[in-house]
Backbone bond lengths (Angstrom), bond angles and torsions (degrees), N, CA, C in turn:
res aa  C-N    CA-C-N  psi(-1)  N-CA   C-N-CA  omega(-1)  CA-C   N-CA-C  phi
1 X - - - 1.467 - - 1.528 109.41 -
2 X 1.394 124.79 117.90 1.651 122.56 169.99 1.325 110.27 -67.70
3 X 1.126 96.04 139.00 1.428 143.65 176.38 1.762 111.09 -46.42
4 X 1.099 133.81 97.78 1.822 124.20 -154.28 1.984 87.02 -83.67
5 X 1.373 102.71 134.25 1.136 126.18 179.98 1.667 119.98 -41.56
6 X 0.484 123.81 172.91 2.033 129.68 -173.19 1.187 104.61 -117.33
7 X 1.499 130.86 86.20 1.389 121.98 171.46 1.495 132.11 -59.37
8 X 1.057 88.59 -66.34 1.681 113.69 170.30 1.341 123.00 -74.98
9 X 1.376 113.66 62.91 1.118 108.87 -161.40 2.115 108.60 -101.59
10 X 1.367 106.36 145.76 1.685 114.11 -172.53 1.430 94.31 -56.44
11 X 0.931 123.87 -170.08 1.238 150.90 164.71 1.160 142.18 -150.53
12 X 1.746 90.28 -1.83 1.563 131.48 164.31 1.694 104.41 -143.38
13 X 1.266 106.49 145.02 1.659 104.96 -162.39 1.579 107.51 -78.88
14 X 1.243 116.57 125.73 1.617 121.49 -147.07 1.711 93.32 -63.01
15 X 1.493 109.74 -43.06 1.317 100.14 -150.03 1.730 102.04 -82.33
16 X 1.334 102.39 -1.10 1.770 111.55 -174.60 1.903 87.85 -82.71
17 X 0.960 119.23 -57.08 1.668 123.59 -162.49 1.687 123.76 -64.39
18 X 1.773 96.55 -8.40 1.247 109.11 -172.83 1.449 95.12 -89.43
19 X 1.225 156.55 -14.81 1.440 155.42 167.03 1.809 82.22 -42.11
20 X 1.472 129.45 -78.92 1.486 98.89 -175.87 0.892 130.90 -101.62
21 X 1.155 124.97 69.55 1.278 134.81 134.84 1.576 132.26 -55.19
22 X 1.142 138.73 177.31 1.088 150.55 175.05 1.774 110.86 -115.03
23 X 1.914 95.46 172.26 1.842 78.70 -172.25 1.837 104.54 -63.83
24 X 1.376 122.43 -27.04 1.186 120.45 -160.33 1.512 110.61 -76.06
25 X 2.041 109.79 -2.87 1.606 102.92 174.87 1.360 92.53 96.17
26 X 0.768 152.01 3.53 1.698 154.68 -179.52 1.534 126.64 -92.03
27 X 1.414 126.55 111.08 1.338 125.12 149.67 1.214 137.52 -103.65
28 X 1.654 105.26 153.79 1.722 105.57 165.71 1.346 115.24 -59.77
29 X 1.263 130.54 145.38 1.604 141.02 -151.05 1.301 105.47 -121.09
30 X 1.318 159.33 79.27 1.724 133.60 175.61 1.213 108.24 -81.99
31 X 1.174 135.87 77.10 1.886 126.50 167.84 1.658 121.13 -49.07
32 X 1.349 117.41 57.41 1.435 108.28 -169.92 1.776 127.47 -35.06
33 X 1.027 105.58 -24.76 1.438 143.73 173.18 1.697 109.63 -36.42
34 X 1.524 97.15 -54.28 1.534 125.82 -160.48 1.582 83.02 -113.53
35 X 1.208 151.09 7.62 1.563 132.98 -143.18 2.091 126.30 -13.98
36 X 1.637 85.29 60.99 1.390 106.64 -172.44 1.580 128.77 -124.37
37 X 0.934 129.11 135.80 2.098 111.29 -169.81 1.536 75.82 -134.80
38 X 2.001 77.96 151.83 1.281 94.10 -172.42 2.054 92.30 -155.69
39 X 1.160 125.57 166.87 1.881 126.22 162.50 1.320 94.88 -110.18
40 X 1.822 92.52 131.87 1.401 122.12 -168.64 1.386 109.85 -139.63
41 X 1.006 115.74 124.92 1.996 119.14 177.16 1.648 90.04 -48.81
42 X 2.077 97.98 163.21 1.406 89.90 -159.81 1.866 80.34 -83.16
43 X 1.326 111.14 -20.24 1.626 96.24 -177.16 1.566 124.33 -37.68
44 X 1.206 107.29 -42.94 1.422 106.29 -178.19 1.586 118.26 -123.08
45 X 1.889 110.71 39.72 1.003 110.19 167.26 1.652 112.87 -87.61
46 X 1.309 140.45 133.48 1.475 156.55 167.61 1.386 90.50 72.43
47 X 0.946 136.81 71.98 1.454 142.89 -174.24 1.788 100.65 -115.49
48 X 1.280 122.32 126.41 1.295 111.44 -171.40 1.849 86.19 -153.36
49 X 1.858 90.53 144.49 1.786 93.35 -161.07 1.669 104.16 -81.76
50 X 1.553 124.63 121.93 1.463 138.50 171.80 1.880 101.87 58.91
51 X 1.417 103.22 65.66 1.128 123.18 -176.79 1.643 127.81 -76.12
52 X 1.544 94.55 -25.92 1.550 117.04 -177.32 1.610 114.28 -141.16
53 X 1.651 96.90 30.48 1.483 102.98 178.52 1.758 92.14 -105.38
54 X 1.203 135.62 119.84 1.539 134.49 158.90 1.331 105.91 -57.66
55 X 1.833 86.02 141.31 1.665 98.23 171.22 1.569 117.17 -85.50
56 X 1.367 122.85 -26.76 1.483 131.11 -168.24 1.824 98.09 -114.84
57 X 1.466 106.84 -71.11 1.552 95.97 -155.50 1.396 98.20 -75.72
58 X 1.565 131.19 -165.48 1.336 122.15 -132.32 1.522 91.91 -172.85
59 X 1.294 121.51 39.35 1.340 150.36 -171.04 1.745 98.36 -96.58
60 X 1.405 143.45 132.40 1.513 115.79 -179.95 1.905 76.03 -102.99
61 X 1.458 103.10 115.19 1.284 126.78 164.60 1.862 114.85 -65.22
62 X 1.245 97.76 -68.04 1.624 131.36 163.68 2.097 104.58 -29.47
63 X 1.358 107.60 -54.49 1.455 106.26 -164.07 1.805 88.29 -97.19
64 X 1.236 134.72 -20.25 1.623 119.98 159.85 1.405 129.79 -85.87
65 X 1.167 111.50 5.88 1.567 122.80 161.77 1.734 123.95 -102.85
66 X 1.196 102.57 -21.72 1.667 130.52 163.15 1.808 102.54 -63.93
67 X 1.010 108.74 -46.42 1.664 116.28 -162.46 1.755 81.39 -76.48
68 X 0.788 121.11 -65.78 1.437 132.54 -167.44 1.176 119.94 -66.54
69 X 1.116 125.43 -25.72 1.835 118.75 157.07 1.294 127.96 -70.46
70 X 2.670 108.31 -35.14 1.115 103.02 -167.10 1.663 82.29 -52.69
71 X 1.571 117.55 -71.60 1.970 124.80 -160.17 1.218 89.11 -35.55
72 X 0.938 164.99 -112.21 1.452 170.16 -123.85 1.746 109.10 -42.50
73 X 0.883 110.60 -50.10 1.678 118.61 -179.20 1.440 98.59 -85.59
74 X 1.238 141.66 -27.66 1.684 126.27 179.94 1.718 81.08 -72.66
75 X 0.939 130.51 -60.09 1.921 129.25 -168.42 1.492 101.64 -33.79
76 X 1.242 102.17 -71.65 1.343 116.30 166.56 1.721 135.81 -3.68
77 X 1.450 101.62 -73.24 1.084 144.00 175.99 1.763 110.17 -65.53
78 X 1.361 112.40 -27.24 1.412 112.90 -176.84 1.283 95.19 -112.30
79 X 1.531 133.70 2.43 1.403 114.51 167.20 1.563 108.64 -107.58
80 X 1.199 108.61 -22.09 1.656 116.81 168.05 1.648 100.80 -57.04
81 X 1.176 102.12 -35.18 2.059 92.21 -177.59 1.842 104.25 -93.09
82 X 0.983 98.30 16.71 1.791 114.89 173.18 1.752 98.52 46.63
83 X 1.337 128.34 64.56 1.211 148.60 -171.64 1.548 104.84 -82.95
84 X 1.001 105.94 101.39 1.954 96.18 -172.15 1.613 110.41 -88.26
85 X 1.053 134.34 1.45 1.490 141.37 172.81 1.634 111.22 -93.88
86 X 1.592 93.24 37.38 2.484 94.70 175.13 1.255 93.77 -56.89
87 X 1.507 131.65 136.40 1.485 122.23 148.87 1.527 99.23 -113.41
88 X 1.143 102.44 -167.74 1.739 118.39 -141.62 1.809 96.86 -56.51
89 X 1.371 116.82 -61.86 0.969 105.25 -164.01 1.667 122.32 -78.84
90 X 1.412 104.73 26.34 1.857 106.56 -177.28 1.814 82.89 -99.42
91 X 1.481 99.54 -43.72 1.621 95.39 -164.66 1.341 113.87 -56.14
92 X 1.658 130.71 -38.25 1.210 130.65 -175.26 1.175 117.42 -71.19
93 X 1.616 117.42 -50.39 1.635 112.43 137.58 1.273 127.08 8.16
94 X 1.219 102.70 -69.97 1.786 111.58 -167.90 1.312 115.78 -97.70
95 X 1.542 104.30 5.96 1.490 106.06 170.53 1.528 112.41 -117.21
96 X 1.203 137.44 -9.25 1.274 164.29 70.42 1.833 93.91 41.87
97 X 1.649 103.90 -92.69 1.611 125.51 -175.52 1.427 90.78 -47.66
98 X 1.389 139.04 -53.01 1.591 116.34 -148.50 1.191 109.03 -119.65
99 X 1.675 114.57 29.03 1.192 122.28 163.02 1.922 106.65 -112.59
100 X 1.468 90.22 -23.17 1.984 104.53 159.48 1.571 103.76 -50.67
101 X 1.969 101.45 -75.02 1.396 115.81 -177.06 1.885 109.04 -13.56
102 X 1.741 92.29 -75.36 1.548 98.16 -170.20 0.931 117.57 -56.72
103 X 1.471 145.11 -30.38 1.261 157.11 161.12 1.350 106.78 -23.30
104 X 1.382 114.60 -83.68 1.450 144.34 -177.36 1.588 104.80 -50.06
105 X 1.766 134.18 -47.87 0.961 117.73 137.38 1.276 152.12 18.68
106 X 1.296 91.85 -100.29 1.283 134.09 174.02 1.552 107.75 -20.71
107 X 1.706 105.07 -62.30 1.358 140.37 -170.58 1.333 112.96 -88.08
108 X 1.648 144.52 -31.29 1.152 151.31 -131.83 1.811 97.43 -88.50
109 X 1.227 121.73 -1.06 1.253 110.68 158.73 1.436 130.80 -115.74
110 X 0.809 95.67 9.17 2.175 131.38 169.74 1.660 127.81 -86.04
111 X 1.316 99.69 -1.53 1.387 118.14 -156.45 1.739 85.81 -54.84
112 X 1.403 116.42 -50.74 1.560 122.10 -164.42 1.684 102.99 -90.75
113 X 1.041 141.14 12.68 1.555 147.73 178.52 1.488 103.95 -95.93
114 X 1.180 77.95 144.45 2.007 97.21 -168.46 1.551 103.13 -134.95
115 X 1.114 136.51 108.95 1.752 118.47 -166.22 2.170 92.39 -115.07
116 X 1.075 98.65 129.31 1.371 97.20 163.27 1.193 135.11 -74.33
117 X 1.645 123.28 134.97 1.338 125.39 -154.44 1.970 103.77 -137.40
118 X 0.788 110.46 -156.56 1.494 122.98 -166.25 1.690 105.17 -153.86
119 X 1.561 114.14 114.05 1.398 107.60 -175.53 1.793 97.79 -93.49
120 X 1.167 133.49 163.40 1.506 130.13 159.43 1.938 103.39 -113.96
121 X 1.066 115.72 106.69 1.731 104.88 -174.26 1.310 81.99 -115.93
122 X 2.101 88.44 158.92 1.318 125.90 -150.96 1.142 99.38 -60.18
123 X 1.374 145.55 -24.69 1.755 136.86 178.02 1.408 94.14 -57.96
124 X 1.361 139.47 -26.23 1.538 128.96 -153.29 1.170 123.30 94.65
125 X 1.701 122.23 0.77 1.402 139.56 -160.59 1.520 90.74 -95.79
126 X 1.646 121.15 148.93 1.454 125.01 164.02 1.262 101.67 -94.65
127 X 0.812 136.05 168.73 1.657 166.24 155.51 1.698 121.67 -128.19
128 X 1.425 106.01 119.35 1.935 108.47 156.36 1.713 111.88 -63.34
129 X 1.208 88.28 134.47 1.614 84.41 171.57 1.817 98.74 -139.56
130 X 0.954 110.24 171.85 1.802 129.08 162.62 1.114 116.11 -89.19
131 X 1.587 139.13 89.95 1.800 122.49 145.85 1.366 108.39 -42.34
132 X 1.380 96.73 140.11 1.678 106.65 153.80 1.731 103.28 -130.28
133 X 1.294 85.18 -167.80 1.966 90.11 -176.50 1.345 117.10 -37.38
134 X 1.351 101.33 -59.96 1.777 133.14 -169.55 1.375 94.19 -43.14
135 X 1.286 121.62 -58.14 1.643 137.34 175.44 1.246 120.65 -49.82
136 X 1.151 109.23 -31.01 2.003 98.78 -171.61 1.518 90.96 -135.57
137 X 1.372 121.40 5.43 1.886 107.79 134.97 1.362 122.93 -71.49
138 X 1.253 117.67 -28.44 1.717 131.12 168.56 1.464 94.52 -60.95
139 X 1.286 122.98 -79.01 1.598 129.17 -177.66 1.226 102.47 -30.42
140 X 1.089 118.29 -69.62 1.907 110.52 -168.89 1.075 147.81 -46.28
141 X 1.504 91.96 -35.55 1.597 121.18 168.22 2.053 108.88 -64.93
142 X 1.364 114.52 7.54 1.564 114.37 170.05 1.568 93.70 -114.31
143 X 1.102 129.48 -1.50 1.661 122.12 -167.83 1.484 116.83 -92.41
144 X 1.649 107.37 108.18 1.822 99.53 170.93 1.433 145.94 -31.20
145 X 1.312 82.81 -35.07 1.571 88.21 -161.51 1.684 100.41 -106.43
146 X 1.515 107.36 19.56 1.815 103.08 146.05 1.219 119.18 -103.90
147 X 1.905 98.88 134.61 1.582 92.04 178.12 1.477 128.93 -76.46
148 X 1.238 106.91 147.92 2.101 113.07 -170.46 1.276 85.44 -110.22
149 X 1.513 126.96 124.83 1.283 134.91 157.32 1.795 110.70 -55.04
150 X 1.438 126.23 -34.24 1.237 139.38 -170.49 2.131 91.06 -60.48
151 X 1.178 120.66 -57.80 1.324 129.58 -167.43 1.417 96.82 -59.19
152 X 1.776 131.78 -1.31 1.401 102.05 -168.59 1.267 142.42 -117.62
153 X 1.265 86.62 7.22 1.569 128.50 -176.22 1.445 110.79 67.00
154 X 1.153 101.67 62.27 2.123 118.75 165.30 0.999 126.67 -40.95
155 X 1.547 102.60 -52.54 1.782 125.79 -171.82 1.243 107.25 -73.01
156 X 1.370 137.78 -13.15 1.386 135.05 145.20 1.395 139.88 -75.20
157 X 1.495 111.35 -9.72 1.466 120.41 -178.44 1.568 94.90 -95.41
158 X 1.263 98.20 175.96 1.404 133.44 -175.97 1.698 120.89 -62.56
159 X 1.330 122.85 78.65 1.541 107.83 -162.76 1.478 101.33 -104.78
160 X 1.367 102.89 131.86 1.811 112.76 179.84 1.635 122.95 -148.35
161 X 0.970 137.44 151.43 1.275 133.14 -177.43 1.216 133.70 -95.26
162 X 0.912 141.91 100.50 1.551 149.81 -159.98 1.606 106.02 -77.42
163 X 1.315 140.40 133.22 1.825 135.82 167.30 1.841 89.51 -96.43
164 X 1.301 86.09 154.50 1.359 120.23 -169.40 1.221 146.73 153.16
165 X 0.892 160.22 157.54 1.268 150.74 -137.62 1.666 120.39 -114.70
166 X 1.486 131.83 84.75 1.403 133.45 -152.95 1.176 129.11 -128.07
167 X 1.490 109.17 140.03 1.518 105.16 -178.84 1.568 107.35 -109.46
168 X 1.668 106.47 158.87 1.770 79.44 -175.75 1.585 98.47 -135.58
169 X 1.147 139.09 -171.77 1.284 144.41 176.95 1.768 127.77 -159.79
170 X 1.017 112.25 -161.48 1.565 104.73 170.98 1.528 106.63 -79.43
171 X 1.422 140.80 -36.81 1.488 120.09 142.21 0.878 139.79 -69.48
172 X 1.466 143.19 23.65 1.070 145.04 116.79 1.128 118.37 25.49
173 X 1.495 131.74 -88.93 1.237 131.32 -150.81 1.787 103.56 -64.69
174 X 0.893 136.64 117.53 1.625 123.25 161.66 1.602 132.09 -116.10
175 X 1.503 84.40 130.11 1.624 102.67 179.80 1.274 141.50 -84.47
176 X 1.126 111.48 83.71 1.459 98.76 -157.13 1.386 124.76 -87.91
177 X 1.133 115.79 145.64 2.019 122.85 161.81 1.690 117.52 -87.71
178 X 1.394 90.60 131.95 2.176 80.11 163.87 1.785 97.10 -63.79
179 X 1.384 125.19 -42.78 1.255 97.01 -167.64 2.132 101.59 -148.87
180 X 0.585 141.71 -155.97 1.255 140.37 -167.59 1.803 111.52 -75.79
181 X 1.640 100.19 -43.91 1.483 102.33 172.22 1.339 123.26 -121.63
182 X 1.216 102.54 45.20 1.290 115.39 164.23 1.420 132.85 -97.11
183 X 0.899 147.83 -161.46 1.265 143.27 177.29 1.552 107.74 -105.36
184 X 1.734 117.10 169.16 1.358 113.26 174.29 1.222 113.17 -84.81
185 X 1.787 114.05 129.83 1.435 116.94 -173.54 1.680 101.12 -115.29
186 X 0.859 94.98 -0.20 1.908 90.64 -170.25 1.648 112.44 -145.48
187 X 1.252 129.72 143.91 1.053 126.30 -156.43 1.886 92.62 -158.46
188 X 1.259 108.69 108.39 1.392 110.96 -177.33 1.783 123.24 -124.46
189 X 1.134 127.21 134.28 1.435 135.36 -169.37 1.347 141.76 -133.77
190 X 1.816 126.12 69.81 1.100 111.68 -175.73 1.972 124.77 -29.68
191 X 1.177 117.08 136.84 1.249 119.12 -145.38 2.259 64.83 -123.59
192 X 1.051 109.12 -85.49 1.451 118.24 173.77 1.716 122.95 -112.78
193 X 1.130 103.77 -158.31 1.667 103.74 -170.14 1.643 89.78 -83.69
194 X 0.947 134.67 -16.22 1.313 129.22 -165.92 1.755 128.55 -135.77
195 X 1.398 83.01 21.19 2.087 119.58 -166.88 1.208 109.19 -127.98
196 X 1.277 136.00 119.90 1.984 144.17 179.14 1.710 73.95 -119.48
197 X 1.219 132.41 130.21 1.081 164.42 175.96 2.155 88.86 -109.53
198 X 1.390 125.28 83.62 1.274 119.99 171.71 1.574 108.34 -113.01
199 X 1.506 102.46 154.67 1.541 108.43 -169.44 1.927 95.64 -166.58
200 X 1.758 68.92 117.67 1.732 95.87 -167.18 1.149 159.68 94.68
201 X 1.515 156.39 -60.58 1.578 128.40 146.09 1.835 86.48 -102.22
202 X 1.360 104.10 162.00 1.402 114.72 169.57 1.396 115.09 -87.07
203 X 1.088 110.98 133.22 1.430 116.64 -178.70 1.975 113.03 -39.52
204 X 1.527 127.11 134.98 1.307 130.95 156.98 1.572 123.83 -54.92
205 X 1.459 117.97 -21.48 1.046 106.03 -141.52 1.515 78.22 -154.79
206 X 1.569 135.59 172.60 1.279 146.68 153.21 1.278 114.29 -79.19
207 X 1.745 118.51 121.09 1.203 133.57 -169.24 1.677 95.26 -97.80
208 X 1.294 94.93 147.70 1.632 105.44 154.62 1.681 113.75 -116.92
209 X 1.201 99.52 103.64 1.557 111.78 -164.12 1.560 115.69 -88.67
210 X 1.424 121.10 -21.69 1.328 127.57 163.47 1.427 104.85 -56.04
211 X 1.453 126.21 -47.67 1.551 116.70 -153.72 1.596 98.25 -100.57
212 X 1.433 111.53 -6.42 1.634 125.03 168.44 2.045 106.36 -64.13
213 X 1.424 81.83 -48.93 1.855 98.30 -178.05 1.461 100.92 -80.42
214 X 0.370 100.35 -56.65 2.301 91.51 176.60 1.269 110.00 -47.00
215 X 1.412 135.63 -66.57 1.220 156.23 174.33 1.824 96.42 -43.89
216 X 0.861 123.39 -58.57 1.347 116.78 -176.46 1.646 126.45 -98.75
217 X 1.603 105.59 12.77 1.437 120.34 141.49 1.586 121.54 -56.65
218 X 1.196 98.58 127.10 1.935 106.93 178.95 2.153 98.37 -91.04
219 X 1.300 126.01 -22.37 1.103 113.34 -152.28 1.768 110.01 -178.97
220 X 1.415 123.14 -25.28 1.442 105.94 163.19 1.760 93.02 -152.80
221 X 1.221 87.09 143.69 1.416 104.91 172.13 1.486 116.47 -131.85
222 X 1.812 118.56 148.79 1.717 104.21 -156.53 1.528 87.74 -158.98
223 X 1.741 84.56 131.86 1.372 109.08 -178.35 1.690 116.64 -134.53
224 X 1.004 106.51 151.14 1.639 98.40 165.51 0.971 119.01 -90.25
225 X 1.441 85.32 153.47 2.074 113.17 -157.09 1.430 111.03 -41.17
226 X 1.504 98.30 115.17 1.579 88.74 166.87 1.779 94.37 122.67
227 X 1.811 119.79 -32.16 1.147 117.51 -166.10 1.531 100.77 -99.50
228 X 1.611 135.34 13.16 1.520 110.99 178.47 1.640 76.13 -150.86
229 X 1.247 92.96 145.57 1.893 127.70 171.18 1.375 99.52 -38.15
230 X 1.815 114.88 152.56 1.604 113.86 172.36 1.349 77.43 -109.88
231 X 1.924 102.89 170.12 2.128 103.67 166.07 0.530 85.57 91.69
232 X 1.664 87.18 163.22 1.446 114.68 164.97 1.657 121.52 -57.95
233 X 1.353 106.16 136.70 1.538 106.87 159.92 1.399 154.13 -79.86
234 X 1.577 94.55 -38.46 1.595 116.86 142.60 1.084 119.94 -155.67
235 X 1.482 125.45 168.89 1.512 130.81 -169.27 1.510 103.33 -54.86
236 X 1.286 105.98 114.54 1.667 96.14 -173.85 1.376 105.20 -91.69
237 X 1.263 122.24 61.67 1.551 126.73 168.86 1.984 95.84 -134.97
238 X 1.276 114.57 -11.33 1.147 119.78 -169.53 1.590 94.22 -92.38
239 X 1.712 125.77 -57.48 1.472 108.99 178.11 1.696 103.11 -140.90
240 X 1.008 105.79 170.97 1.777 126.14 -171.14 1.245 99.44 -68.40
241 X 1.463 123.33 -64.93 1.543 128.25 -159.59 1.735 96.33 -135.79
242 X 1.423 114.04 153.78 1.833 108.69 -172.97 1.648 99.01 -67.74
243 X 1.236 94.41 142.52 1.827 99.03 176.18 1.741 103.68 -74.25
244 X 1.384 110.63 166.22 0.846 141.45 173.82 1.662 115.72 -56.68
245 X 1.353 112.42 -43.18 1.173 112.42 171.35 1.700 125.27 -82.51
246 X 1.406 110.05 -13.36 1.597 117.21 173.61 1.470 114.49 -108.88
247 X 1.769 109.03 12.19 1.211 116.97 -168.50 1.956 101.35 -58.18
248 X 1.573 118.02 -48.18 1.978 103.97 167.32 1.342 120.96 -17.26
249 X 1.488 114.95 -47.37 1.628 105.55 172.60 1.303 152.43 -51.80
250 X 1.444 99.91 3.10 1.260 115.56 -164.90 1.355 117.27 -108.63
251 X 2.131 106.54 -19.06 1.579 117.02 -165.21 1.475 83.29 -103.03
252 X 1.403 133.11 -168.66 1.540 136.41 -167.15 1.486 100.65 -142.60
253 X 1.348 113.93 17.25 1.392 124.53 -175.34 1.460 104.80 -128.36
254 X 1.436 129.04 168.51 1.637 148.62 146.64 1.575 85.68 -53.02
255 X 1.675 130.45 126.91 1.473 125.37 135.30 1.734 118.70 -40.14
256 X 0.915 112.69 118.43 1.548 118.19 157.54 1.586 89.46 -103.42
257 X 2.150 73.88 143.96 1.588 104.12 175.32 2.134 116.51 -91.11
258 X 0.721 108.90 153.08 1.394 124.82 -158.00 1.696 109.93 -88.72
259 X 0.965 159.62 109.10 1.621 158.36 149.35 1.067 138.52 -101.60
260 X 1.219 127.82 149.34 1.776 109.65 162.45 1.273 146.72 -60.49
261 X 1.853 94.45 -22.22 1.250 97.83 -167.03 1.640 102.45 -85.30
């Protein structure tokens, strides 16, 4: 029996985004997309229609990201209660989830992009077809030169939780370099509004990781109520998505920078 399609599908994992919520179920919204914030039940926050259903390949995308959030959110859930006994399979779990996260990323401003392609089927016949997201998130996942947190050996570094105050989005996950050609030494993850989920060298210096996570949002960013701008953000005839340098406009606070000590 097939599988009935996923309309409404998150675009951020519902039950991950509800940490900020409010009692009424409510978040701050940034649609960079629209360069607009708005409070949205978490039901229909980043909600975009058959988002992770493929148009061509035939991969169920939809039912391997399902498998991977329920494991991903029990991980979750035992590091939010700062559980110091992770064994192997909570950790992969959660590396699993934030190698999903980046995935989804990657794509989260593509939701409506369709790129034309060329099928070759087994008679020898070509066919036009449409990529959509679903399609060249399948594709990507064969590509070298994206990084897989799974390839990097996680479960051996240093995983600890930082308190602080956080907003998170579809960039979210962050990867960091000491320097451009270096390797990845740092790997960081709002867990909740008040959880840095970090794994691996400790920062040199005090990060500001809210305006790190905004800045490296492609398309929604999510805060609790009260922590990201309503309105417009900028004249959206002036740019596509908020730049990098006016990215402050978007939180309703001064960024504070982030440390260990």
């Amino acid at each position: 029996m097939a599988r009935e399609e996923v309309r409404n599908a998150h675009m951020l994992t519902k039950s991950y985004i509800r940490a900020w919520a409010d009692e009424g179920n409510r978040v701050d919204v940034i649609d960079l997309g629209r360069n607009h914030g708005y409070p949205s039940s978490v039901n229909k926050a980043t909600v975009r229609n058959y988002a992770y259903e493929p148009n061509v390949l035939t991969h169920d995308l939809e039912q391997e990201y399902s498998v991977i959030e329920s494991r991903g959110m029990q991980a979750i859930t035992r590091l939010r209660a700062d559980d110091p006994t992770l064994d192997e399979e909570t950790v992969a779990a959660m590396i699993a989830f934030l190698d999903m996260h980046l995935d989804r990323g990657r794509y989260a401003d593509q939701a409506e992009v369709h790129t034309p392609a060329i099928r070759l089927k087994m008679d020898g016949t070509i066919e036009e077809v449409e990529l959509n997201a679903a399609d060249r998130i399948l594709l990507s996942q064969s590509m070298q030169e994206v990084i897989r947190l799974k390839e990097l050996g996680l479960e051996s570094w240093e995983w600890q939780i930082l308190p602080g105050e956080y907003v998170t989005g579809d960039g979210a996950v962050l990867v960091i370099h000491e320097n451009k050609s270096a390797p990845v030494c740092t790997v960081a993850f709002p867990l909740s509004p008040t959880q840095l989920l970090f794994i691996g060298k400790p920062f040199d210096r005090p990060a500001y990781v809210n305006l790190t996570i905004a800045s490296n949002c492609r398309r929604w960013l999510i805060g609790y109520p009260g922590t990201l701008r309503k309105g417009s953000l900028v004249p959206a005839e002036d740019v596509e998505l908020v730049p990098v340098e006016n990215i402050e406009a978007v939180l309703t606070d001064d960024p504070k920078p982030v440390s260990e000590d």
